[in-house]
Backbone as numpy.savetxt, mean C-alpha at the origin, in Angstrom:
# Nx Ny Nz CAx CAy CAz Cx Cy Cz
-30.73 41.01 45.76 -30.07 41.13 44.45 -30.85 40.36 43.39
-30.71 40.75 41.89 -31.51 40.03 40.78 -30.85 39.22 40.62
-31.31 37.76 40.64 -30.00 36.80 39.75 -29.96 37.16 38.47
-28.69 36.40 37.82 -28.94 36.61 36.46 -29.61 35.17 35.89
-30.08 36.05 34.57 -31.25 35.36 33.81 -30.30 33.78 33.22
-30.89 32.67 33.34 -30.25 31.53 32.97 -30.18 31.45 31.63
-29.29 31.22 30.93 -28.55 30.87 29.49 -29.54 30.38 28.67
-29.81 30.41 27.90 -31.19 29.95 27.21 -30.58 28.56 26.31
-31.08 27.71 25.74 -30.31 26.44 25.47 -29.09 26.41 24.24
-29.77 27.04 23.10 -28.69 27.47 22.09 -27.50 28.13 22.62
-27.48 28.50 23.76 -26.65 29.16 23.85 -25.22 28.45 25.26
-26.15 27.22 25.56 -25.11 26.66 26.34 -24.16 26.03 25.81
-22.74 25.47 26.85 -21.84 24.89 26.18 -22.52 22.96 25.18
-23.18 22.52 26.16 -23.50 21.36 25.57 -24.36 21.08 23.97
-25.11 22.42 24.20 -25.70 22.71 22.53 -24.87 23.05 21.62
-23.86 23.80 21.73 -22.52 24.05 20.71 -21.83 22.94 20.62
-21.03 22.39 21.55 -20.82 20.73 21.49 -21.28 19.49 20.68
-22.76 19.97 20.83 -23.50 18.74 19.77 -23.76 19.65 18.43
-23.91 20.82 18.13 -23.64 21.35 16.56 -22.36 20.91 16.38
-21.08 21.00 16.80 -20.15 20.74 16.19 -20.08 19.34 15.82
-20.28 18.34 16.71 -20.19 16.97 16.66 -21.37 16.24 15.19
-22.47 17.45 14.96 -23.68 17.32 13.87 -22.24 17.73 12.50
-21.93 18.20 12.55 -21.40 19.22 11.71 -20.15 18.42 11.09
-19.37 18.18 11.92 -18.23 16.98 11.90 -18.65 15.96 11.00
-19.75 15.27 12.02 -20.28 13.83 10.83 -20.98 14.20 9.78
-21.67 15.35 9.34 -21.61 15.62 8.02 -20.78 15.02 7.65
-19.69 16.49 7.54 -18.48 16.69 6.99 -17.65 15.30 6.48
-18.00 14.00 7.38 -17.33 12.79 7.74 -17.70 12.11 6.51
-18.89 12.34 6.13 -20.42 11.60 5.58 -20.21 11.84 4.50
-20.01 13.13 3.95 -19.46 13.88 2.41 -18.69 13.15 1.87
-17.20 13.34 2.98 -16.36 12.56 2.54 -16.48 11.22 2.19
-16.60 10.13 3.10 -17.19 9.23 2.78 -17.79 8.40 1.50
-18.68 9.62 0.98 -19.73 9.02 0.09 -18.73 9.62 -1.12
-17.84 10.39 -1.18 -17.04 10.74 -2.15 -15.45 9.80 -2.21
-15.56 9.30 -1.22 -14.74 8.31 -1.35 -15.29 6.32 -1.64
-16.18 6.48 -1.78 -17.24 5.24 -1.48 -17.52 4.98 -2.87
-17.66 5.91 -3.54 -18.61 6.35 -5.03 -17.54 5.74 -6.05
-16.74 6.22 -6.38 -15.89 5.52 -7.08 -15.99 3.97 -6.98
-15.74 3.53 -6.20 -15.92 1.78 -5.50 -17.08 1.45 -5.94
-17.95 1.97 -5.49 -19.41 1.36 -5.83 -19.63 1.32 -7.43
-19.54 2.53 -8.04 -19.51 2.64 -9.62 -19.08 1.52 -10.18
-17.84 1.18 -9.52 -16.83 -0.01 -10.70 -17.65 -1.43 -10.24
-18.30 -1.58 -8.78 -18.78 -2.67 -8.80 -19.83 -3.09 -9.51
-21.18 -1.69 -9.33 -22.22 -1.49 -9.92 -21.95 -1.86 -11.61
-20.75 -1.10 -11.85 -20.38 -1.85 -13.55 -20.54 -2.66 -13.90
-19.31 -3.32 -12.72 -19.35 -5.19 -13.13 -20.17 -5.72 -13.30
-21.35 -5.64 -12.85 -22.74 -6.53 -12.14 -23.86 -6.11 -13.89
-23.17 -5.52 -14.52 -24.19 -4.69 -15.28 -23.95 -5.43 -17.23
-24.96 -5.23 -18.11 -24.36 -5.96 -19.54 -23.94 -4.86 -20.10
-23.36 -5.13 -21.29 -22.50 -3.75 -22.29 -23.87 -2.79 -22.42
-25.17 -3.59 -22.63 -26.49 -2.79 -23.15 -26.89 -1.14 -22.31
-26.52 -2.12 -20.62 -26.91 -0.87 -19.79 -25.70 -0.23 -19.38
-24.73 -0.24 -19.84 -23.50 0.11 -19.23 -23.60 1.61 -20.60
-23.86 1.44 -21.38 -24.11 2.08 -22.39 -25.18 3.13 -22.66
-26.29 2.67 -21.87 -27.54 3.72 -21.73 -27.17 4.83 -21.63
-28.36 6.40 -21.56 -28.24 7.30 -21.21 -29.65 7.75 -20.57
-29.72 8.11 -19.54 -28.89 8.05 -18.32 -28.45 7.15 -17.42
-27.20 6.98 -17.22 -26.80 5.73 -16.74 -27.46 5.41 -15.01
-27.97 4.27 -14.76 -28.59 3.90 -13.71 -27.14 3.33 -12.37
-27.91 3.83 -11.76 -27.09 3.70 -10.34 -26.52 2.02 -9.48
-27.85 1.22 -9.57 -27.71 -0.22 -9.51 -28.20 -0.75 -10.67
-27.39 -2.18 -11.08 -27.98 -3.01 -11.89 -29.24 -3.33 -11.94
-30.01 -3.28 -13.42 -31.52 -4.05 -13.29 -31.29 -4.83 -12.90
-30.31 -5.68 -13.96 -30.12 -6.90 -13.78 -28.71 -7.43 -13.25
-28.34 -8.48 -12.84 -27.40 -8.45 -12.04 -26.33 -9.72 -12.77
-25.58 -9.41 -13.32 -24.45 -10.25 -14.16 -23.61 -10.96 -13.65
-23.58 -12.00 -12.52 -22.46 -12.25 -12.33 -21.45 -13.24 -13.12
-22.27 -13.40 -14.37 -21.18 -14.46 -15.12 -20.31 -13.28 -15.56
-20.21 -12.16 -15.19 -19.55 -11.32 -16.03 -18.12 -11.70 -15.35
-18.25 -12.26 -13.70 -16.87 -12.23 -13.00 -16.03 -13.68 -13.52
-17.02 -14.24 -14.23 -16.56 -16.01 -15.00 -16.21 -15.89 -16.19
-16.39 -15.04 -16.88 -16.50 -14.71 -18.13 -15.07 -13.73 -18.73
-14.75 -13.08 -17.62 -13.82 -12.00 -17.97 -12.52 -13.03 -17.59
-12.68 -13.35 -16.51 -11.44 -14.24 -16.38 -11.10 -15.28 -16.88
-12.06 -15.84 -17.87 -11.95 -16.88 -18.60 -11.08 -16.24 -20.01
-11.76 -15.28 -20.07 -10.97 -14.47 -21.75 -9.47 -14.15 -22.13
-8.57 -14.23 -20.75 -7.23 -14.12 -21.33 -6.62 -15.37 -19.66
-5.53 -15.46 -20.15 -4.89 -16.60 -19.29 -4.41 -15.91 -17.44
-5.77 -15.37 -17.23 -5.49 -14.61 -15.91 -4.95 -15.56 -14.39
-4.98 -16.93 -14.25 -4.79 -17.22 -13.50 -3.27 -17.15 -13.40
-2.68 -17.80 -14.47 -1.18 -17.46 -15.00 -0.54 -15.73 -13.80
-1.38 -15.11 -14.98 -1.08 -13.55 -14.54 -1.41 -13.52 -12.99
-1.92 -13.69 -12.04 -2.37 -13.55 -10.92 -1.08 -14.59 -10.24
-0.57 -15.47 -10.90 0.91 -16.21 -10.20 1.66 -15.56 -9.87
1.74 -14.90 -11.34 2.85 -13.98 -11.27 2.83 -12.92 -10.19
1.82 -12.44 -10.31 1.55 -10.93 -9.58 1.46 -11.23 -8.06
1.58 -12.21 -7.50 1.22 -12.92 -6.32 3.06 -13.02 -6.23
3.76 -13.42 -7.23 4.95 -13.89 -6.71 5.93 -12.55 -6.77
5.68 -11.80 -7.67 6.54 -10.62 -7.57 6.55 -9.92 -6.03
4.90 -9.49 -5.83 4.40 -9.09 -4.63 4.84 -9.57 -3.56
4.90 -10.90 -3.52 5.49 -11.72 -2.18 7.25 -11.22 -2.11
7.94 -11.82 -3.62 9.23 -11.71 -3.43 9.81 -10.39 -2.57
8.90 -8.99 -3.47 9.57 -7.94 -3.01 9.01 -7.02 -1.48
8.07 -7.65 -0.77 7.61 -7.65 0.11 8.68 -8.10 1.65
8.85 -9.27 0.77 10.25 -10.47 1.80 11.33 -9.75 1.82
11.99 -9.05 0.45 13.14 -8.02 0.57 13.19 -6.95 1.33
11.59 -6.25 0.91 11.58 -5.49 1.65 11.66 -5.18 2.86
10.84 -6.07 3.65 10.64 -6.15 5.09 12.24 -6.10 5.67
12.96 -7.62 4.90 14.23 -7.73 5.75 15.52 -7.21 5.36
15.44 -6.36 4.55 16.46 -5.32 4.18 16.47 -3.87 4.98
14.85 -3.38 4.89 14.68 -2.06 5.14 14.85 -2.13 7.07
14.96 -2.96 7.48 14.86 -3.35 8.82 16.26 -3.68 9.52
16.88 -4.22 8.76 18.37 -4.20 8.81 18.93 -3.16 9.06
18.80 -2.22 7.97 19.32 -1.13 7.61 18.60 0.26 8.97
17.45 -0.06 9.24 16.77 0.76 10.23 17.47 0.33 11.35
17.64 -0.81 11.63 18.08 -0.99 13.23 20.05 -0.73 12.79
20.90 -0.62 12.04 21.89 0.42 12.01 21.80 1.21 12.55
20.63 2.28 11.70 20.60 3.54 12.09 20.35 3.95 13.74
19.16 3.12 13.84 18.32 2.87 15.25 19.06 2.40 16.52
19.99 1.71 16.23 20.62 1.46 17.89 22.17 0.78 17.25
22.86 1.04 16.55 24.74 1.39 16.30 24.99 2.36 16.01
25.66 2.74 16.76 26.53 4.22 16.78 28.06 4.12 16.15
28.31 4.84 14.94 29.13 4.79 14.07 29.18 6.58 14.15
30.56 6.49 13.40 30.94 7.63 13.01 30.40 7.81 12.21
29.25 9.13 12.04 28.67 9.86 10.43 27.61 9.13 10.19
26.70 8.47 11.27 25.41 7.74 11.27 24.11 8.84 11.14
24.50 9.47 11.31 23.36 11.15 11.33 23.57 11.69 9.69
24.94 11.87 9.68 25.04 12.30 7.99 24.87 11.25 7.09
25.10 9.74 7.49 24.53 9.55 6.32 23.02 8.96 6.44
22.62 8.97 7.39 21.07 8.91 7.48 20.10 9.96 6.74
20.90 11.34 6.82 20.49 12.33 5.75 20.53 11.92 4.27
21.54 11.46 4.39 22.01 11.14 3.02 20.82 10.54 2.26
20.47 9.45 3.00 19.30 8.02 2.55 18.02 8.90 2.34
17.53 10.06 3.47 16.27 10.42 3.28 16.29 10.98 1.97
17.40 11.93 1.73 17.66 12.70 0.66 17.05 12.18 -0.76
17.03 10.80 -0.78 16.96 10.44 -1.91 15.88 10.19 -2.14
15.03 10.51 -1.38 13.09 10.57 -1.43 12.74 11.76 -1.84
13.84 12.74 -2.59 13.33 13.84 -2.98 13.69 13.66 -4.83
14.49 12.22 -4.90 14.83 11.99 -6.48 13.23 11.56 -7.22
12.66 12.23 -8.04 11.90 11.54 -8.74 11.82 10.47 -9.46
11.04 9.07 -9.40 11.03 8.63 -9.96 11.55 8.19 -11.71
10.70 9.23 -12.27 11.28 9.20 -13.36 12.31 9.96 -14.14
13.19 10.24 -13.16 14.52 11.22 -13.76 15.62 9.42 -13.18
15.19 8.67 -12.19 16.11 7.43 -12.64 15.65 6.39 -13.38
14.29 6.31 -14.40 13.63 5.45 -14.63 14.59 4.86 -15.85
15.27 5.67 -16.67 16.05 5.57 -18.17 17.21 4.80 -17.52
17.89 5.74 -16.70 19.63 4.88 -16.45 19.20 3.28 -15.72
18.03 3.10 -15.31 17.64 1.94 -14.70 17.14 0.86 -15.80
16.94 1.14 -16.54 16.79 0.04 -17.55 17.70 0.10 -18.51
18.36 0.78 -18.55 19.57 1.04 -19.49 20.70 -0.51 -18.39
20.77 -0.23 -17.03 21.51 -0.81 -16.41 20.78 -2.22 -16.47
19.59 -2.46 -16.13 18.79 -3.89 -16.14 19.35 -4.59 -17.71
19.02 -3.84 -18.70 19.11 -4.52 -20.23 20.69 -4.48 -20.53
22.39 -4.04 -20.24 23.23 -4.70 -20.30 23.30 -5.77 -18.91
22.62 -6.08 -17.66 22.75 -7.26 -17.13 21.90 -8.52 -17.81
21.19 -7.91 -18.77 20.66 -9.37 -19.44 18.79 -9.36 -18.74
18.80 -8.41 -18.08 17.33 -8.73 -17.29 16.48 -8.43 -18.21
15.91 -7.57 -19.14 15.11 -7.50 -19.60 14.19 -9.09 -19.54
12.71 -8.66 -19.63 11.80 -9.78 -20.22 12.20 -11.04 -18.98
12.85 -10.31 -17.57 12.56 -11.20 -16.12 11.82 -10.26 -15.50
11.71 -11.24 -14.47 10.89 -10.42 -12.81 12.16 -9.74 -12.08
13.51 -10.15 -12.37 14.76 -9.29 -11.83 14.46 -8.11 -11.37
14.34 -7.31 -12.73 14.05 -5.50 -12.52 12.84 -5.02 -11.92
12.04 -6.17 -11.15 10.67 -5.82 -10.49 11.03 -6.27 -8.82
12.32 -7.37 -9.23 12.04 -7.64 -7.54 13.34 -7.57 -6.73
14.50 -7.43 -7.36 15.93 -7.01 -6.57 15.97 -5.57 -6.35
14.83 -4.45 -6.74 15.18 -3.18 -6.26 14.58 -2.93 -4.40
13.59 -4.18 -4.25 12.94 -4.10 -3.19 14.06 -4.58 -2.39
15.53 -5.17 -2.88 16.32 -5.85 -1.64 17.51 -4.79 -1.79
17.49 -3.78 -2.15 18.00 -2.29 -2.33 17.66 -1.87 -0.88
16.24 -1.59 -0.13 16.12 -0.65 0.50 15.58 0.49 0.16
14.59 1.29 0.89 14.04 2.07 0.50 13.71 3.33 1.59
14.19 4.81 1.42 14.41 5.34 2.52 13.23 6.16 3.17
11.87 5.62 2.51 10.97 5.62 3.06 10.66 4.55 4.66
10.85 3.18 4.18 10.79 2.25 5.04 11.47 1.98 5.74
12.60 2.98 5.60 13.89 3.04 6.35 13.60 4.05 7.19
12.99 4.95 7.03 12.64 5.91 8.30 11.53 5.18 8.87
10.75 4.64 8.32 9.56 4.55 9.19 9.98 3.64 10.53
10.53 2.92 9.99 11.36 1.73 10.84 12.04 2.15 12.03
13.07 3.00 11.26 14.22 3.34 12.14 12.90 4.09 13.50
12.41 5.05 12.86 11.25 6.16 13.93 10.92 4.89 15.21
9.63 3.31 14.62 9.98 2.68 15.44 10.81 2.14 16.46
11.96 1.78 15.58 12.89 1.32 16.58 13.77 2.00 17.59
13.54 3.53 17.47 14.28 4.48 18.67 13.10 4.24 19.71
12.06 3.73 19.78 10.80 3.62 20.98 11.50 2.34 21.27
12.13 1.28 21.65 12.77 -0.01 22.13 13.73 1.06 22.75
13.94 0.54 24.08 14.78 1.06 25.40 16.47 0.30 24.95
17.63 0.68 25.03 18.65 0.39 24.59 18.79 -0.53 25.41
18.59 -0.54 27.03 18.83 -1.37 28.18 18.70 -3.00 27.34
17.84 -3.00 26.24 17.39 -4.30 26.05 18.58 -4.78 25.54
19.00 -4.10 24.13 20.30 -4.23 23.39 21.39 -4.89 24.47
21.90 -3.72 25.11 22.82 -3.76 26.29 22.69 -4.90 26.95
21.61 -5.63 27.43 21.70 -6.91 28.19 22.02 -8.14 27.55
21.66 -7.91 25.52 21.64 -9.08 24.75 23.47 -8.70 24.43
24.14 -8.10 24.27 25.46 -7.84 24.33 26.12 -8.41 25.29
26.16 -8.36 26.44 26.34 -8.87 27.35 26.32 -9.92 27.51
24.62 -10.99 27.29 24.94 -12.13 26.78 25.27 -13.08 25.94
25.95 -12.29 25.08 26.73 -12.41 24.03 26.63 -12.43 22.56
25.51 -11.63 22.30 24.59 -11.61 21.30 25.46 -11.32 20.49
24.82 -11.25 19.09 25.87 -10.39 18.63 24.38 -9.12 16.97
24.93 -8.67 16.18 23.98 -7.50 16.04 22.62 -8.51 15.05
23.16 -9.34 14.73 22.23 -10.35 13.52 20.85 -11.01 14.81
21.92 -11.53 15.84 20.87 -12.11 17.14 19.93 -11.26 17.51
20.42 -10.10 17.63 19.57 -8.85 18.24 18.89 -8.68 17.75
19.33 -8.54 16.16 17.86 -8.16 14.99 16.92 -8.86 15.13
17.18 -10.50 15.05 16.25 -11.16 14.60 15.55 -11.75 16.05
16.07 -11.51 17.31 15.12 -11.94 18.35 14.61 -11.40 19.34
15.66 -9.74 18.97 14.38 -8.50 19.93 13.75 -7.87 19.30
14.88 -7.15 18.00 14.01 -6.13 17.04 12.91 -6.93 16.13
13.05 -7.93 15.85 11.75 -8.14 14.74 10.57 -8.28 15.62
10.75 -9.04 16.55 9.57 -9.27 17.05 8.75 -7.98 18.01
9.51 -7.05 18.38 9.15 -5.95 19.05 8.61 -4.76 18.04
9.27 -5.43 16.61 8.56 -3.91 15.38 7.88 -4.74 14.90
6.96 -5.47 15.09 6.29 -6.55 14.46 4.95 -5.29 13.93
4.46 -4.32 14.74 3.46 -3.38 14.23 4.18 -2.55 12.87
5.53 -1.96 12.93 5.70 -1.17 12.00 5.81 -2.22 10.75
6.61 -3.81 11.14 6.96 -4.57 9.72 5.80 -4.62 8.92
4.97 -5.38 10.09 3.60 -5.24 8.99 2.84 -4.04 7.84
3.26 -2.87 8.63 2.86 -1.35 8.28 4.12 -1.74 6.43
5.23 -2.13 6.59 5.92 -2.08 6.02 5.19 -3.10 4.39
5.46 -4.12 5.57 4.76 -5.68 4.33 3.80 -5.04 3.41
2.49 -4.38 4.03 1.33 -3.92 3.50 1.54 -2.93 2.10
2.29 -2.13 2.31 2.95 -0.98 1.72 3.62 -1.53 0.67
4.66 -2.58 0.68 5.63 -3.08 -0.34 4.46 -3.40 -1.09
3.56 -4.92 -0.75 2.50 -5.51 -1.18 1.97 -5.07 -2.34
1.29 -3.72 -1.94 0.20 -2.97 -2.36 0.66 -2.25 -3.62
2.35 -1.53 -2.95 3.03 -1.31 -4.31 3.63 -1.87 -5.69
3.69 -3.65 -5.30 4.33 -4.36 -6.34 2.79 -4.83 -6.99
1.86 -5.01 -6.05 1.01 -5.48 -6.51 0.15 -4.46 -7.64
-0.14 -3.27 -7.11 -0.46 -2.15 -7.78 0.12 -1.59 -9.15
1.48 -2.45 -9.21 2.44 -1.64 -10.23 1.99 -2.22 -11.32
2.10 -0.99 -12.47 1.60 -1.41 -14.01 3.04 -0.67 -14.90
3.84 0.65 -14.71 4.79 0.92 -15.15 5.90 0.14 -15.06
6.28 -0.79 -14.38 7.51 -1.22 -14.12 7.17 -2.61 -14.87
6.11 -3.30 -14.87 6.22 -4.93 -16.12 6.01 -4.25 -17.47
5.30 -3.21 -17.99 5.14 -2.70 -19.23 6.56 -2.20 -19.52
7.49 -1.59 -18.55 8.57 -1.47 -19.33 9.55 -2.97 -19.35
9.81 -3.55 -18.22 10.79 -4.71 -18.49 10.47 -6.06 -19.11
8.79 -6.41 -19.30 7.77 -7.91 -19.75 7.57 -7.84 -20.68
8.17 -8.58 -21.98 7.30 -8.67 -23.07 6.48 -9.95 -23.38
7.10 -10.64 -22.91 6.39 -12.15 -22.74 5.34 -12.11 -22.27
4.24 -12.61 -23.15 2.59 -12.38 -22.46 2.64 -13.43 -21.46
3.26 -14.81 -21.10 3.01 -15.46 -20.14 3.69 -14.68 -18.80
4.57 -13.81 -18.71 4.88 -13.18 -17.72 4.18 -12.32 -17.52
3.38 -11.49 -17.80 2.08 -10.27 -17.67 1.88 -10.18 -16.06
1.55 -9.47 -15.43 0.82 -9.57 -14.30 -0.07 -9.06 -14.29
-1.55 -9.45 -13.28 -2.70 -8.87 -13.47 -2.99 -6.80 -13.92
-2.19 -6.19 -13.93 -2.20 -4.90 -14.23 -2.10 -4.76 -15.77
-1.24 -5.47 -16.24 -1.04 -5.78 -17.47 -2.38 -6.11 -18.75
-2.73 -7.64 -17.61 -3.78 -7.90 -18.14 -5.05 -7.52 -18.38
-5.40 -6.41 -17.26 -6.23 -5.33 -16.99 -6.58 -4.28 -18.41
-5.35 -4.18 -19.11 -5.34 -3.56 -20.54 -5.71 -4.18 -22.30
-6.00 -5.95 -21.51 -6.59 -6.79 -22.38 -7.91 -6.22 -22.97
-8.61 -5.32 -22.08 -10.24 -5.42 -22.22 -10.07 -3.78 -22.70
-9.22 -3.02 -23.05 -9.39 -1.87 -24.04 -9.15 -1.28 -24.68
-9.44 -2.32 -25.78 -9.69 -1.96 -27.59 -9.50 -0.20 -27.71
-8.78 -0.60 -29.36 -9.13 1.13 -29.96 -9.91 1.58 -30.05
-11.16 0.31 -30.48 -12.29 1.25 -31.05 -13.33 0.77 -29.69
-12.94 -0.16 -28.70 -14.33 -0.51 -28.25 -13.61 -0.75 -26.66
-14.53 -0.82 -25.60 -13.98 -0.96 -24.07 -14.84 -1.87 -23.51
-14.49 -3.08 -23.13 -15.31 -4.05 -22.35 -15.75 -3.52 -21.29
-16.54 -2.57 -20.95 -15.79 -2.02 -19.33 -16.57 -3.15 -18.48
-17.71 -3.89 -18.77 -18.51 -5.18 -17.57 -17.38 -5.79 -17.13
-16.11 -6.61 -18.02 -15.12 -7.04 -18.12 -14.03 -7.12 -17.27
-13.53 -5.56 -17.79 -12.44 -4.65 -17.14 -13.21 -4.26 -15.51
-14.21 -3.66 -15.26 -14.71 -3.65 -13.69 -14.81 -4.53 -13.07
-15.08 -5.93 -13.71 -15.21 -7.21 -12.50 -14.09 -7.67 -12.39
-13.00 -7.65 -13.58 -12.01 -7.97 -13.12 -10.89 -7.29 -12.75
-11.11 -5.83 -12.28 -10.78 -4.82 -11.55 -11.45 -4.81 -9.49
-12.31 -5.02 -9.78 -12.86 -5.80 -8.36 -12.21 -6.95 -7.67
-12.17 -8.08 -8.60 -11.20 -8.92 -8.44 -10.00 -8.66 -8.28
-9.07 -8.09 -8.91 -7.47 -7.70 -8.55 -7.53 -6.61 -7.33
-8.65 -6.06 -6.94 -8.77 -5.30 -5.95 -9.02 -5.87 -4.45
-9.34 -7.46 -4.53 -9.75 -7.78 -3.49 -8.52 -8.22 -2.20
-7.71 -8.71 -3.05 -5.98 -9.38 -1.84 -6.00 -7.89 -1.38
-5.78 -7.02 -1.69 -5.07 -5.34 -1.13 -6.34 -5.38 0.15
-7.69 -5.56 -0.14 -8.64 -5.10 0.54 -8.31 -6.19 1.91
-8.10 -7.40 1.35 -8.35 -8.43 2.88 -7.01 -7.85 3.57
-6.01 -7.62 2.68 -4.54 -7.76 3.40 -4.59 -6.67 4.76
-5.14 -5.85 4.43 -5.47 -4.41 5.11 -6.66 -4.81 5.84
-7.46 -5.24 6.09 -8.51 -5.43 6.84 -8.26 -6.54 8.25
-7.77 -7.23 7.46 -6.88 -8.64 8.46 -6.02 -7.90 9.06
-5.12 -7.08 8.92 -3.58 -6.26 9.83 -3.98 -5.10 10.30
-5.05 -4.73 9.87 -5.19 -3.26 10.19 -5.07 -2.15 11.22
-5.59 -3.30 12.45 -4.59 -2.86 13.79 -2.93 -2.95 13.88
-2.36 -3.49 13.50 -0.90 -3.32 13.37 -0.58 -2.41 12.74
-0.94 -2.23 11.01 -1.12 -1.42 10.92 -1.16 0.12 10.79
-2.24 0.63 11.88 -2.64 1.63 12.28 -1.36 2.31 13.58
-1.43 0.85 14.38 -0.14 0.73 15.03 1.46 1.53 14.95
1.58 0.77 13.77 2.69 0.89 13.39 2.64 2.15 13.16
1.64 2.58 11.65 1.72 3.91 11.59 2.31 5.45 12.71
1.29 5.02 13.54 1.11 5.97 14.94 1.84 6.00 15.82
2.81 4.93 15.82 4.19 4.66 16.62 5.40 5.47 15.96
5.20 5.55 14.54 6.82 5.37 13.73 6.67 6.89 13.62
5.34 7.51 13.42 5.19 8.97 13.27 5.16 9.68 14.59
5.47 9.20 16.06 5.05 9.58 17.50 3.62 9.85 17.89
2.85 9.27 17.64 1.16 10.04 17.66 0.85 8.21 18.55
1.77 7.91 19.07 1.39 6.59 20.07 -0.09 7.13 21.45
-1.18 6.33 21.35 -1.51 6.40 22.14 -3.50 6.68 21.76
């Protein structure tokens, strides 16, 4: 009999295998550099004087390399002030967050009540309210309690609950075996004990997932002090971020280094947890493993 003729290499499984795997990290690489580019631009800014920031065609790295620009910008308005602040809002509503939305998850997550399903609907439901269709009745309600021109209306909505972090949580905490509950009942726990000495320490991946998230959002926020802060010593760094652009003119060396700078806590916070994390993430959504 003729054998048949052997597969020629393009055409085996291991050569298709490695085009796809070529093809992929492109694809990876694109992305990447389109996500990278932005970042680099604002740093490349910073590093740069108004002269070349101004050229045409604008150059990719600094000739020259500015770093008094990162001494210089923060010297120009009372940013350390602002960075207190923005450090303390962030923290406050971070702390609410964590131990409110966690509370409220382990309800859902392991007590069984009448109408715990309906109103668990209820809570998601309200992740479909837009933002700004409650933004008016919410400061309408802040300014007859007297809050205007506090950190109030920036940091008691985080001890509200939020039915984002309330699912993510709760998703975690149905992966904890009830048996555990059941044995701390028994020894006489009661639901506050449980929270705070099986459930926290066993969602310690999703809290963090949680912390990061609040963080990033109080820290990130520029709509919510522009509407309730008028006091320039209360500003927080987002605020202050709008120091450097004029009607007629834009610091941008300024505004980029000290955009780098307010960018850097988000970057460590996430780099330091990032396995938790990732963790958390991949747990609370079922993709464990």
């Amino acid at each position: 009999m003729r054998s048949a003729a052997a597969p020629k290499f393009y055409e085996t499984k291991k050569f298709k295998e490695k085009v796809k795997q070529v093809i992929v990290f492109i694809v990876l690489l694109a992305g990447s550099v389109l996500v990278i580019s932005p970042l680099w631009w604002m740093i490349s800014t910073s590093l740069k004087s108004p002269a070349e920031i101004a050229q045409y065609p604008p150059t990719f790295m600094p000739k020259e390399f500015h770093f008094s620009n990162y001494v210089d910008a923060w010297k120009t308005a009372p940013f350390t002030r602002w960075a207190m602040n923005t450090f303390f809002i962030a923290f406050c509503g971070m702390a609410g967050s964590v131990i409110v939305n966690s509370l409220v998850a382990y309800a859902f997550a392991k007590i069984r009540f009448k109408g715990r399903n309906a109103l668990f609907i209820v809570v998601l439901s309200t992740m479909l309210i837009p933002g700004f269709v409650t933004m008016v009745p919410q400061y309408i309600l802040f300014s007859k309690l007297g809050w205007v021109n506090t950190y109030l209306p920036l940091i008691v909505p985080a001890f509200l609950g939020s039915a984002f972090f309330i699912f993510l949580l709760r998703q975690f905490m149905m992966t904890i075996p009830n048996e555990l509950i059941e044995a701390a009942v028994l020894d006489g726990a009661n639901h506050i004990q449980i929270w705070w000495h099986i459930m926290l320490p066993l969602t310690k991946p999703a809290l963090i997932t949680v912390a990061i998230f609040s963080f990033n959002g109080a820290w990130n926020d520029l709509l919510g002090p522009l509407l309730y802060l008028n006091d320039e010593s209360l500003y927080t760094l987002q605020i202050g971020l709008q120091t450097f652009k004029g009607t007629v003119q834009t610091q941008w060396h300024y505004l980029m280094a000290m955009s780098v700078m307010v960018l850097l806590p988000v970057v460590l916070l996430f780099f330091f947890f990032q396995k938790h994390f990732i963790e958390g993430s991949n747990i609370a959504s079922g993709t464990k493993g």
